[in-house]
C-alpha positions in Angstrom: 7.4 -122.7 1.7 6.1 -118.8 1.3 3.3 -118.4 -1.8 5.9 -116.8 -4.5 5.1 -113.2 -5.2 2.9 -112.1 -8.0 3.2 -108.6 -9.5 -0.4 -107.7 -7.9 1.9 -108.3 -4.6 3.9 -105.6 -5.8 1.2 -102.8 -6.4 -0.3 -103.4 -3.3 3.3 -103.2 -1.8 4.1 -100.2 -3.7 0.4 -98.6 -2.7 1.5 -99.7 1.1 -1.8 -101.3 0.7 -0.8 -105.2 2.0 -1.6 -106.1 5.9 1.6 -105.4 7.9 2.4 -109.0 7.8 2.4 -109.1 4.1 4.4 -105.9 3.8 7.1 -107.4 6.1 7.3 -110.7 4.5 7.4 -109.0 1.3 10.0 -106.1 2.8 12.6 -109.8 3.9 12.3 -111.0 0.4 13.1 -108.3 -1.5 16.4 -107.7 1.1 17.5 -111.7 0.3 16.4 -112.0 -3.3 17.8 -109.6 -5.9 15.6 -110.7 -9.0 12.8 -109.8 -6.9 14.4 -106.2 -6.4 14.3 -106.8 -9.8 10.4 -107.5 -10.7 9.6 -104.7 -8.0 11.7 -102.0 -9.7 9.9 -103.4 -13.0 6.6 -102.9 -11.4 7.2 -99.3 -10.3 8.8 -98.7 -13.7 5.3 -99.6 -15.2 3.5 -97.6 -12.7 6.1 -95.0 -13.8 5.6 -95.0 -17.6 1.4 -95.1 -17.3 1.0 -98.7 -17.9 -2.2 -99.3 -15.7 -4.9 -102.5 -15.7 -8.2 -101.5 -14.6 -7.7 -103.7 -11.1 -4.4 -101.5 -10.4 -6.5 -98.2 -11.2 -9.2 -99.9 -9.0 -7.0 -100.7 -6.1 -5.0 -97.6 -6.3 -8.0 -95.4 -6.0 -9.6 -97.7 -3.7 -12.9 -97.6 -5.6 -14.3 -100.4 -3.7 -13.8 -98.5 0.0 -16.6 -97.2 1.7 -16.5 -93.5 2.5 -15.4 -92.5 6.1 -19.3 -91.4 6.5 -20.2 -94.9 5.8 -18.1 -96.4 8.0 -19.3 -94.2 10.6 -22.7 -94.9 9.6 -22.2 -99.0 10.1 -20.1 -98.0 13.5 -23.2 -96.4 14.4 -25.6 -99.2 13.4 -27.5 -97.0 11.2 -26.7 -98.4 7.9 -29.3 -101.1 5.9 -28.7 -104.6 6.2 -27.2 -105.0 2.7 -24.8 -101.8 3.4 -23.9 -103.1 6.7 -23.0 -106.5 5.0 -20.6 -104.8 3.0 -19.1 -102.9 5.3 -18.3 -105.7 8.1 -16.8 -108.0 4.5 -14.5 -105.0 3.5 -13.2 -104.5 7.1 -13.1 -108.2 8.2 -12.6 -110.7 5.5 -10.5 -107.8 2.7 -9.4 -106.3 6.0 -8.4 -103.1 3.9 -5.9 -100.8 6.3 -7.2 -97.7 5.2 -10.8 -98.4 5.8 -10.0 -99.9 9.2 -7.8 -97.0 10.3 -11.0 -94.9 9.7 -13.0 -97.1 11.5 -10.2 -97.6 14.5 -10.2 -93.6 14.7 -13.8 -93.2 14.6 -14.2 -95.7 17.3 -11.7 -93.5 19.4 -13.6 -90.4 18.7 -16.8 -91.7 19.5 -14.9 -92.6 23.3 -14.0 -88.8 23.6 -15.1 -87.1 26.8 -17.7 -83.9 25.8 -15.2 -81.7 27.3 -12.6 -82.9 24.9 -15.0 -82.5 21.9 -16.0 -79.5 22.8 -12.9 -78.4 23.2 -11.7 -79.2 19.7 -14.4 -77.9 18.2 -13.9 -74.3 20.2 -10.2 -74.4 18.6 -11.8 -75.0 14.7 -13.8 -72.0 15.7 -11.2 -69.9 17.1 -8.9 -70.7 14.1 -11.2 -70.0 10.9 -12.7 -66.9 12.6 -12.6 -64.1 10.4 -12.2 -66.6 7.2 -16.1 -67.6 6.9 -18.4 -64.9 6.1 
């Protein structure tokens, strides 16, 4: 039997912030279970009327996420040991989508072919020309 739902489920629902599993199993439940409709609507009700706890601020803001120039730093190996730690436990064991988006797209740009690169960056050129002084 499914773990029953707890209203932390439903912030991190509401943020889109659950693995895709999660979101789906939540998405099923909510479709077959009209008190949980129910709790949900509460939840974004509370949201709604500025009724926060510091851990929905905190997830909400994701205050615990790395910036993108750290993740770039551990893809690159160039982070320290404790950094690097911390990194690899936020992507793998919190597995946070928005940090592993950044790292899934940094991993593709660092696959780019130069001419590609180059080529970008000739079209961020070409577009703020005249705009920087």
């Amino acid at each position: 039997m499914p773990e029953p739902f707890h209203d932390s489920d439903f912030e991190a629902y509401l943020d889109e912030a659950l693995p895709p599993e999660e979101m789906a199993r939540v998405e099923r439940a909510l479709r077959a279970d009209a008190d949980l409709a129910r709790r949900l609507v509460a939840a974004a009700a509370r949201r709604d009327s500025g009724v926060h706890s510091i851990g929905s601020i905190w997830r909400r803001h994701r205050l615990s996420c790395p910036t993108r120039e750290q993740v770039g730093s551990y893809l690159l190996g160039a982070l320290p040991d404790d950094w690097a730690d911390y990194v690899a436990f936020h992507l793998d064991e919190v597995g946070c989508r928005f940090c592993r988006a950044n790292l899934a797209d940094l991993e593709r740009r660092q696959q780019e072919q130069p001419e590609a690169v180059q080529k970008r960056r000739r079209r961020y050129f070409q577009t703020s020309a005249g705009h920087l002084r």
